[in-house]
C-alpha positions in Angstrom: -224.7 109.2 66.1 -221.5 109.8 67.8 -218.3 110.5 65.3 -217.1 107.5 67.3 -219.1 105.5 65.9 -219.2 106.9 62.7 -216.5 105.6 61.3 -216.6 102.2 62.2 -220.0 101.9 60.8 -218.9 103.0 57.3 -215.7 100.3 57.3 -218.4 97.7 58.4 -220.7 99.1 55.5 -217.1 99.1 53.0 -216.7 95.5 53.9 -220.1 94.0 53.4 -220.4 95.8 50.3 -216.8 94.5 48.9 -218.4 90.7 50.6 -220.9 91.5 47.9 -218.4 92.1 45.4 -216.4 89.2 46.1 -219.7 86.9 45.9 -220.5 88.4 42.2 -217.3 88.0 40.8 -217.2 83.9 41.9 -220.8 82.9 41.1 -221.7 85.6 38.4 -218.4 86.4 36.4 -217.2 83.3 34.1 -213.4 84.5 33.7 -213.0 85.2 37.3 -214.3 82.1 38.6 -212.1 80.2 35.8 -209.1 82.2 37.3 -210.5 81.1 41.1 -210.3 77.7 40.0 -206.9 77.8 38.2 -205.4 79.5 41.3 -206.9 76.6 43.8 -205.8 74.1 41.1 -202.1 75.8 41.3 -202.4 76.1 45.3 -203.4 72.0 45.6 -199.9 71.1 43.9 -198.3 72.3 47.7 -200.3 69.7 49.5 -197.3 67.4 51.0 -195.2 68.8 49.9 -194.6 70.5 52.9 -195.2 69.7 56.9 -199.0 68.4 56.7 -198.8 68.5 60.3 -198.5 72.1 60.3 -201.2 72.7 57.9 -203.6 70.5 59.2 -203.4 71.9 62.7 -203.7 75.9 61.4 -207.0 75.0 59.8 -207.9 72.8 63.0 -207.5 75.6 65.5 -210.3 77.1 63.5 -212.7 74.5 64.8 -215.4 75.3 66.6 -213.8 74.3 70.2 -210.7 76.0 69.5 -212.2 79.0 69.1 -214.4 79.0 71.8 -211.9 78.3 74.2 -210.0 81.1 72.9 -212.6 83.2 72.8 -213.1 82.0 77.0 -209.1 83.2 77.5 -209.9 86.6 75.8 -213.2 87.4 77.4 -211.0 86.4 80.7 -208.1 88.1 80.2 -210.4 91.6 78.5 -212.3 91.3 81.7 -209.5 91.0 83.9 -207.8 94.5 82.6 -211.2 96.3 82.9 -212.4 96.3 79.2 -215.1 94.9 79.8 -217.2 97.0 77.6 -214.7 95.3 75.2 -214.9 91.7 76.0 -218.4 91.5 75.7 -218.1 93.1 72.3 -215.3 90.7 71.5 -218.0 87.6 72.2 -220.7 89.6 70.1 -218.5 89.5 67.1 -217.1 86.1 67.0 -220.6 84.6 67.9 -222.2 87.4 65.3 -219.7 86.3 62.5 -219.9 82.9 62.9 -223.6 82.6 62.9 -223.9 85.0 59.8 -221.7 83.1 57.8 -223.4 80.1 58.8 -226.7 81.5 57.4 -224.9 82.7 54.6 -223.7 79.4 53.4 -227.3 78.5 53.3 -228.6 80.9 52.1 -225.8 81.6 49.3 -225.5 77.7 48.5 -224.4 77.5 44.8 -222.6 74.3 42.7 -219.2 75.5 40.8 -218.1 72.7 39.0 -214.4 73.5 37.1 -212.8 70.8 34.8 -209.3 71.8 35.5 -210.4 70.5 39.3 -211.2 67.4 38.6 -212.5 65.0 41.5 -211.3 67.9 43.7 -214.7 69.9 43.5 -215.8 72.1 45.9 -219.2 71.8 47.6 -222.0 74.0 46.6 -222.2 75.5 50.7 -218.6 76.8 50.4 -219.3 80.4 50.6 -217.8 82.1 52.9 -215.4 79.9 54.2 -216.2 79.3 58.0 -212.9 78.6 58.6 -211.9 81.8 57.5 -215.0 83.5 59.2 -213.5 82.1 62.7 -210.2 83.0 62.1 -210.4 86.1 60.9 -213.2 87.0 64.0 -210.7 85.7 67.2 -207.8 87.7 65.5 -209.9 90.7 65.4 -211.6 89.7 69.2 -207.9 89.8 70.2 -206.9 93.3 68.7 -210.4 94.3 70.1 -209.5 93.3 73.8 -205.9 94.0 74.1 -204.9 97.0 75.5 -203.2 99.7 73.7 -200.2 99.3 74.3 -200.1 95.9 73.3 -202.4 95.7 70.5 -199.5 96.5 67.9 -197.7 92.9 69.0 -201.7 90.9 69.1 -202.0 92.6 66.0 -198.6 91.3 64.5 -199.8 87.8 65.9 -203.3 87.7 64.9 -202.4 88.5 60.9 -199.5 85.8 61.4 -202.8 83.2 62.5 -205.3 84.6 60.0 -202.7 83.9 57.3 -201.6 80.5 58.6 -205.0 79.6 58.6 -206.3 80.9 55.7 -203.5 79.8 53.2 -203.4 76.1 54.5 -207.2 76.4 53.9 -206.2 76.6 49.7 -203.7 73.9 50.1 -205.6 71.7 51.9 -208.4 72.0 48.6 -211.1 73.0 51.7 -212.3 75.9 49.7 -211.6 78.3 47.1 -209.6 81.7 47.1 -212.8 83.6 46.9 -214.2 81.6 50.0 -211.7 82.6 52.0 -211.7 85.9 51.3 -215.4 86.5 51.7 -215.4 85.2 55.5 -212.2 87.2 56.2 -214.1 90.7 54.8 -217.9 89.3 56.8 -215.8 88.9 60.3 -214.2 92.6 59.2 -217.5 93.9 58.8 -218.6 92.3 62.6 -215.3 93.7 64.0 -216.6 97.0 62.7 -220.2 96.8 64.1 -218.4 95.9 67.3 -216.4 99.0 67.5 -219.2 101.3 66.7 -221.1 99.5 69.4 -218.7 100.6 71.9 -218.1 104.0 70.7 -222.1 104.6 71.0 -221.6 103.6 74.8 -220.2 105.4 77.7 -216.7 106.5 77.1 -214.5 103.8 78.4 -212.0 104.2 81.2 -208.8 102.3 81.7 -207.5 101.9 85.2 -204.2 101.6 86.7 -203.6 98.1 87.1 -204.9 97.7 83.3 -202.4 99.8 82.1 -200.0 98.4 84.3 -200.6 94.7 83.0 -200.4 96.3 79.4 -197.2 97.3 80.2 -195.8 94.0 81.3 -198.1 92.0 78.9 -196.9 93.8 75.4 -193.1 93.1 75.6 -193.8 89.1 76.1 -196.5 89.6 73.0 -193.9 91.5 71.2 -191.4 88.4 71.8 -193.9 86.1 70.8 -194.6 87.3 67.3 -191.1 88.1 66.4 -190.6 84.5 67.5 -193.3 83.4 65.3 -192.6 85.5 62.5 -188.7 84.6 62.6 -189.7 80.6 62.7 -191.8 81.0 59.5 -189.3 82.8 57.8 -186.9 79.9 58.1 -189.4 77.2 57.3 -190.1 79.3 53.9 -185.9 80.1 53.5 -185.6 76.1 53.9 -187.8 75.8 50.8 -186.4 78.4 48.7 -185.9 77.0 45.9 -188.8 74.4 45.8 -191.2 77.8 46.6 -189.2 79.5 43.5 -190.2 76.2 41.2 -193.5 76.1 42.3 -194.0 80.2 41.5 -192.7 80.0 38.4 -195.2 76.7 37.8 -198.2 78.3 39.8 -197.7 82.3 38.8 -201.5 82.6 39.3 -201.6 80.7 42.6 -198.6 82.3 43.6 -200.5 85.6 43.2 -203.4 84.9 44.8 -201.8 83.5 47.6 -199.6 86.8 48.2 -203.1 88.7 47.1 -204.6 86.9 50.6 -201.9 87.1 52.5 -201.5 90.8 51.8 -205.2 91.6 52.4 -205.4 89.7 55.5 -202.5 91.5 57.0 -204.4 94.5 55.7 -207.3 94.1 57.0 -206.2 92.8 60.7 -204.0 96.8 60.0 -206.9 98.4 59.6 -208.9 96.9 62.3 -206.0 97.8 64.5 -206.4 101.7 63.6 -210.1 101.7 63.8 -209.6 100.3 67.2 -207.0 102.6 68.4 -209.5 105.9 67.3 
């Protein structure tokens, strides 16, 4: 095994292992599934309250046809810069995801019924969240295909879109916390699989018209998610004190909520460095 690959094999195996971890503690540990409940309970209390517009199309770009045709504009644009080594990887991981947490919530199908929900119960198939899974898997696609020099500004957009996603998920009521973060660790894990992939290949070679379009294309990304990240930050300033209310109503949905948003900026990070090495 190359040290290339190395690596990326142990974050894969680090990933699955804390998706393992993440299943126990919702279906097998009482006190943690009462606090998964409680923090979904707290989390439905935002629904209209804010744009539903906005919320409902996050979780809808996370829809099978969304994805694929972004998935399409990656592999494009990967084999356009002359990664293709990388786009083809970046089709393996989405599709590999996906189908694996399909099978999953078969195979992991399990009721949780919580009074504090009410008629708001989740099914017993929502494990991982698939929403989540497909997120999570064409953010990382995108970090995986984008050149270096403009995978910092992907990055910065794909963890903006992973959190969009998966925290309209929890106010929508689609699925709990736990969900959510199982399918954002199980497309980690595929990212990391697709990496080591590609490091047990032929070394990869970058030509000059990819670096080139790099060069022009990571300023315009940079714009982008500064632009993105400035617009959300006046949507939550707007809301101040109705988010302040609501945290000091919520605290435990409030915490999970900056929990998921912090680990899914994490993880996107980490993907980020594990493709740079």
């Amino acid at each position: 095994m190359r040290p290339t690959a190395r690596s990326p094999l142990l974050a894969a195996a680090a990933c699955f292992l804390a998706f393992g971890a993440v299943l126990a503690c919702a279906y097998a540990i009482a006190p943690l599934g009462r606090l998964d409940a409680t923090a979904l309970h707290g989390l439905l209390a935002l629904d209209g309250r804010f744009t539903d517009r906005v919320v409902y199309v996050a979780v809808h770009s996370a829809d099978p046809l969304p994805i694929m045709a972004m998935l399409t504009a990656l592999f494009a644009w990967g084999w356009a810069l002359g990664r293709r080594r990388e786009a083809l990887a970046a089709v393996g991981l989405v599709a590999g995801a996906n189908l694996a947490g399909l099978i999953l919530k078969l195979a992991l199908s399990h009721p949780r019924f919580y009074a504090i929900l009410g008629t708001d119960q989740m099914g017993a198939d929502a494990f991982p969240s698939g929403h989540a899974t497909s997120a999570m898997s064409i953010a990382l696609a995108a970090v995986l295909v984008s050149p270096a020099r403009a995978r910092i500004a992907v990055a910065c957009g794909a963890a903006a879109y992973v959190i969009a996603v998966s925290t309209s998920l929890l106010v929508l009521g689609w699925h709990f916390p736990s969900d959510v973060l199982g399918g954002l660790l199980l497309a980690s894990g595929f990212f990391c699989l697709a990496v080591a992939a590609i490091g047990e290949g032929a070394a990869r070679r970058a030509g000059v018209a990819a670096q080139r379009a790099g060069l022009a294309l990571s300023p315009g990304l940079g714009g982008v998610a500064v632009a993105a990240l400035a617009a959300a930050g006046l949507i939550v300033l707007s809301r101040a004190e109705e988010l302040l209310t609501f945290a000091r109503l919520h605290t435990v949905a409030t915490a999970t909520a900056l929990a998921l948003m912090v680990v899914s900026a994490g993880l996107v990070a980490s993907a980020t460095l594990i493709a740079d090495r």
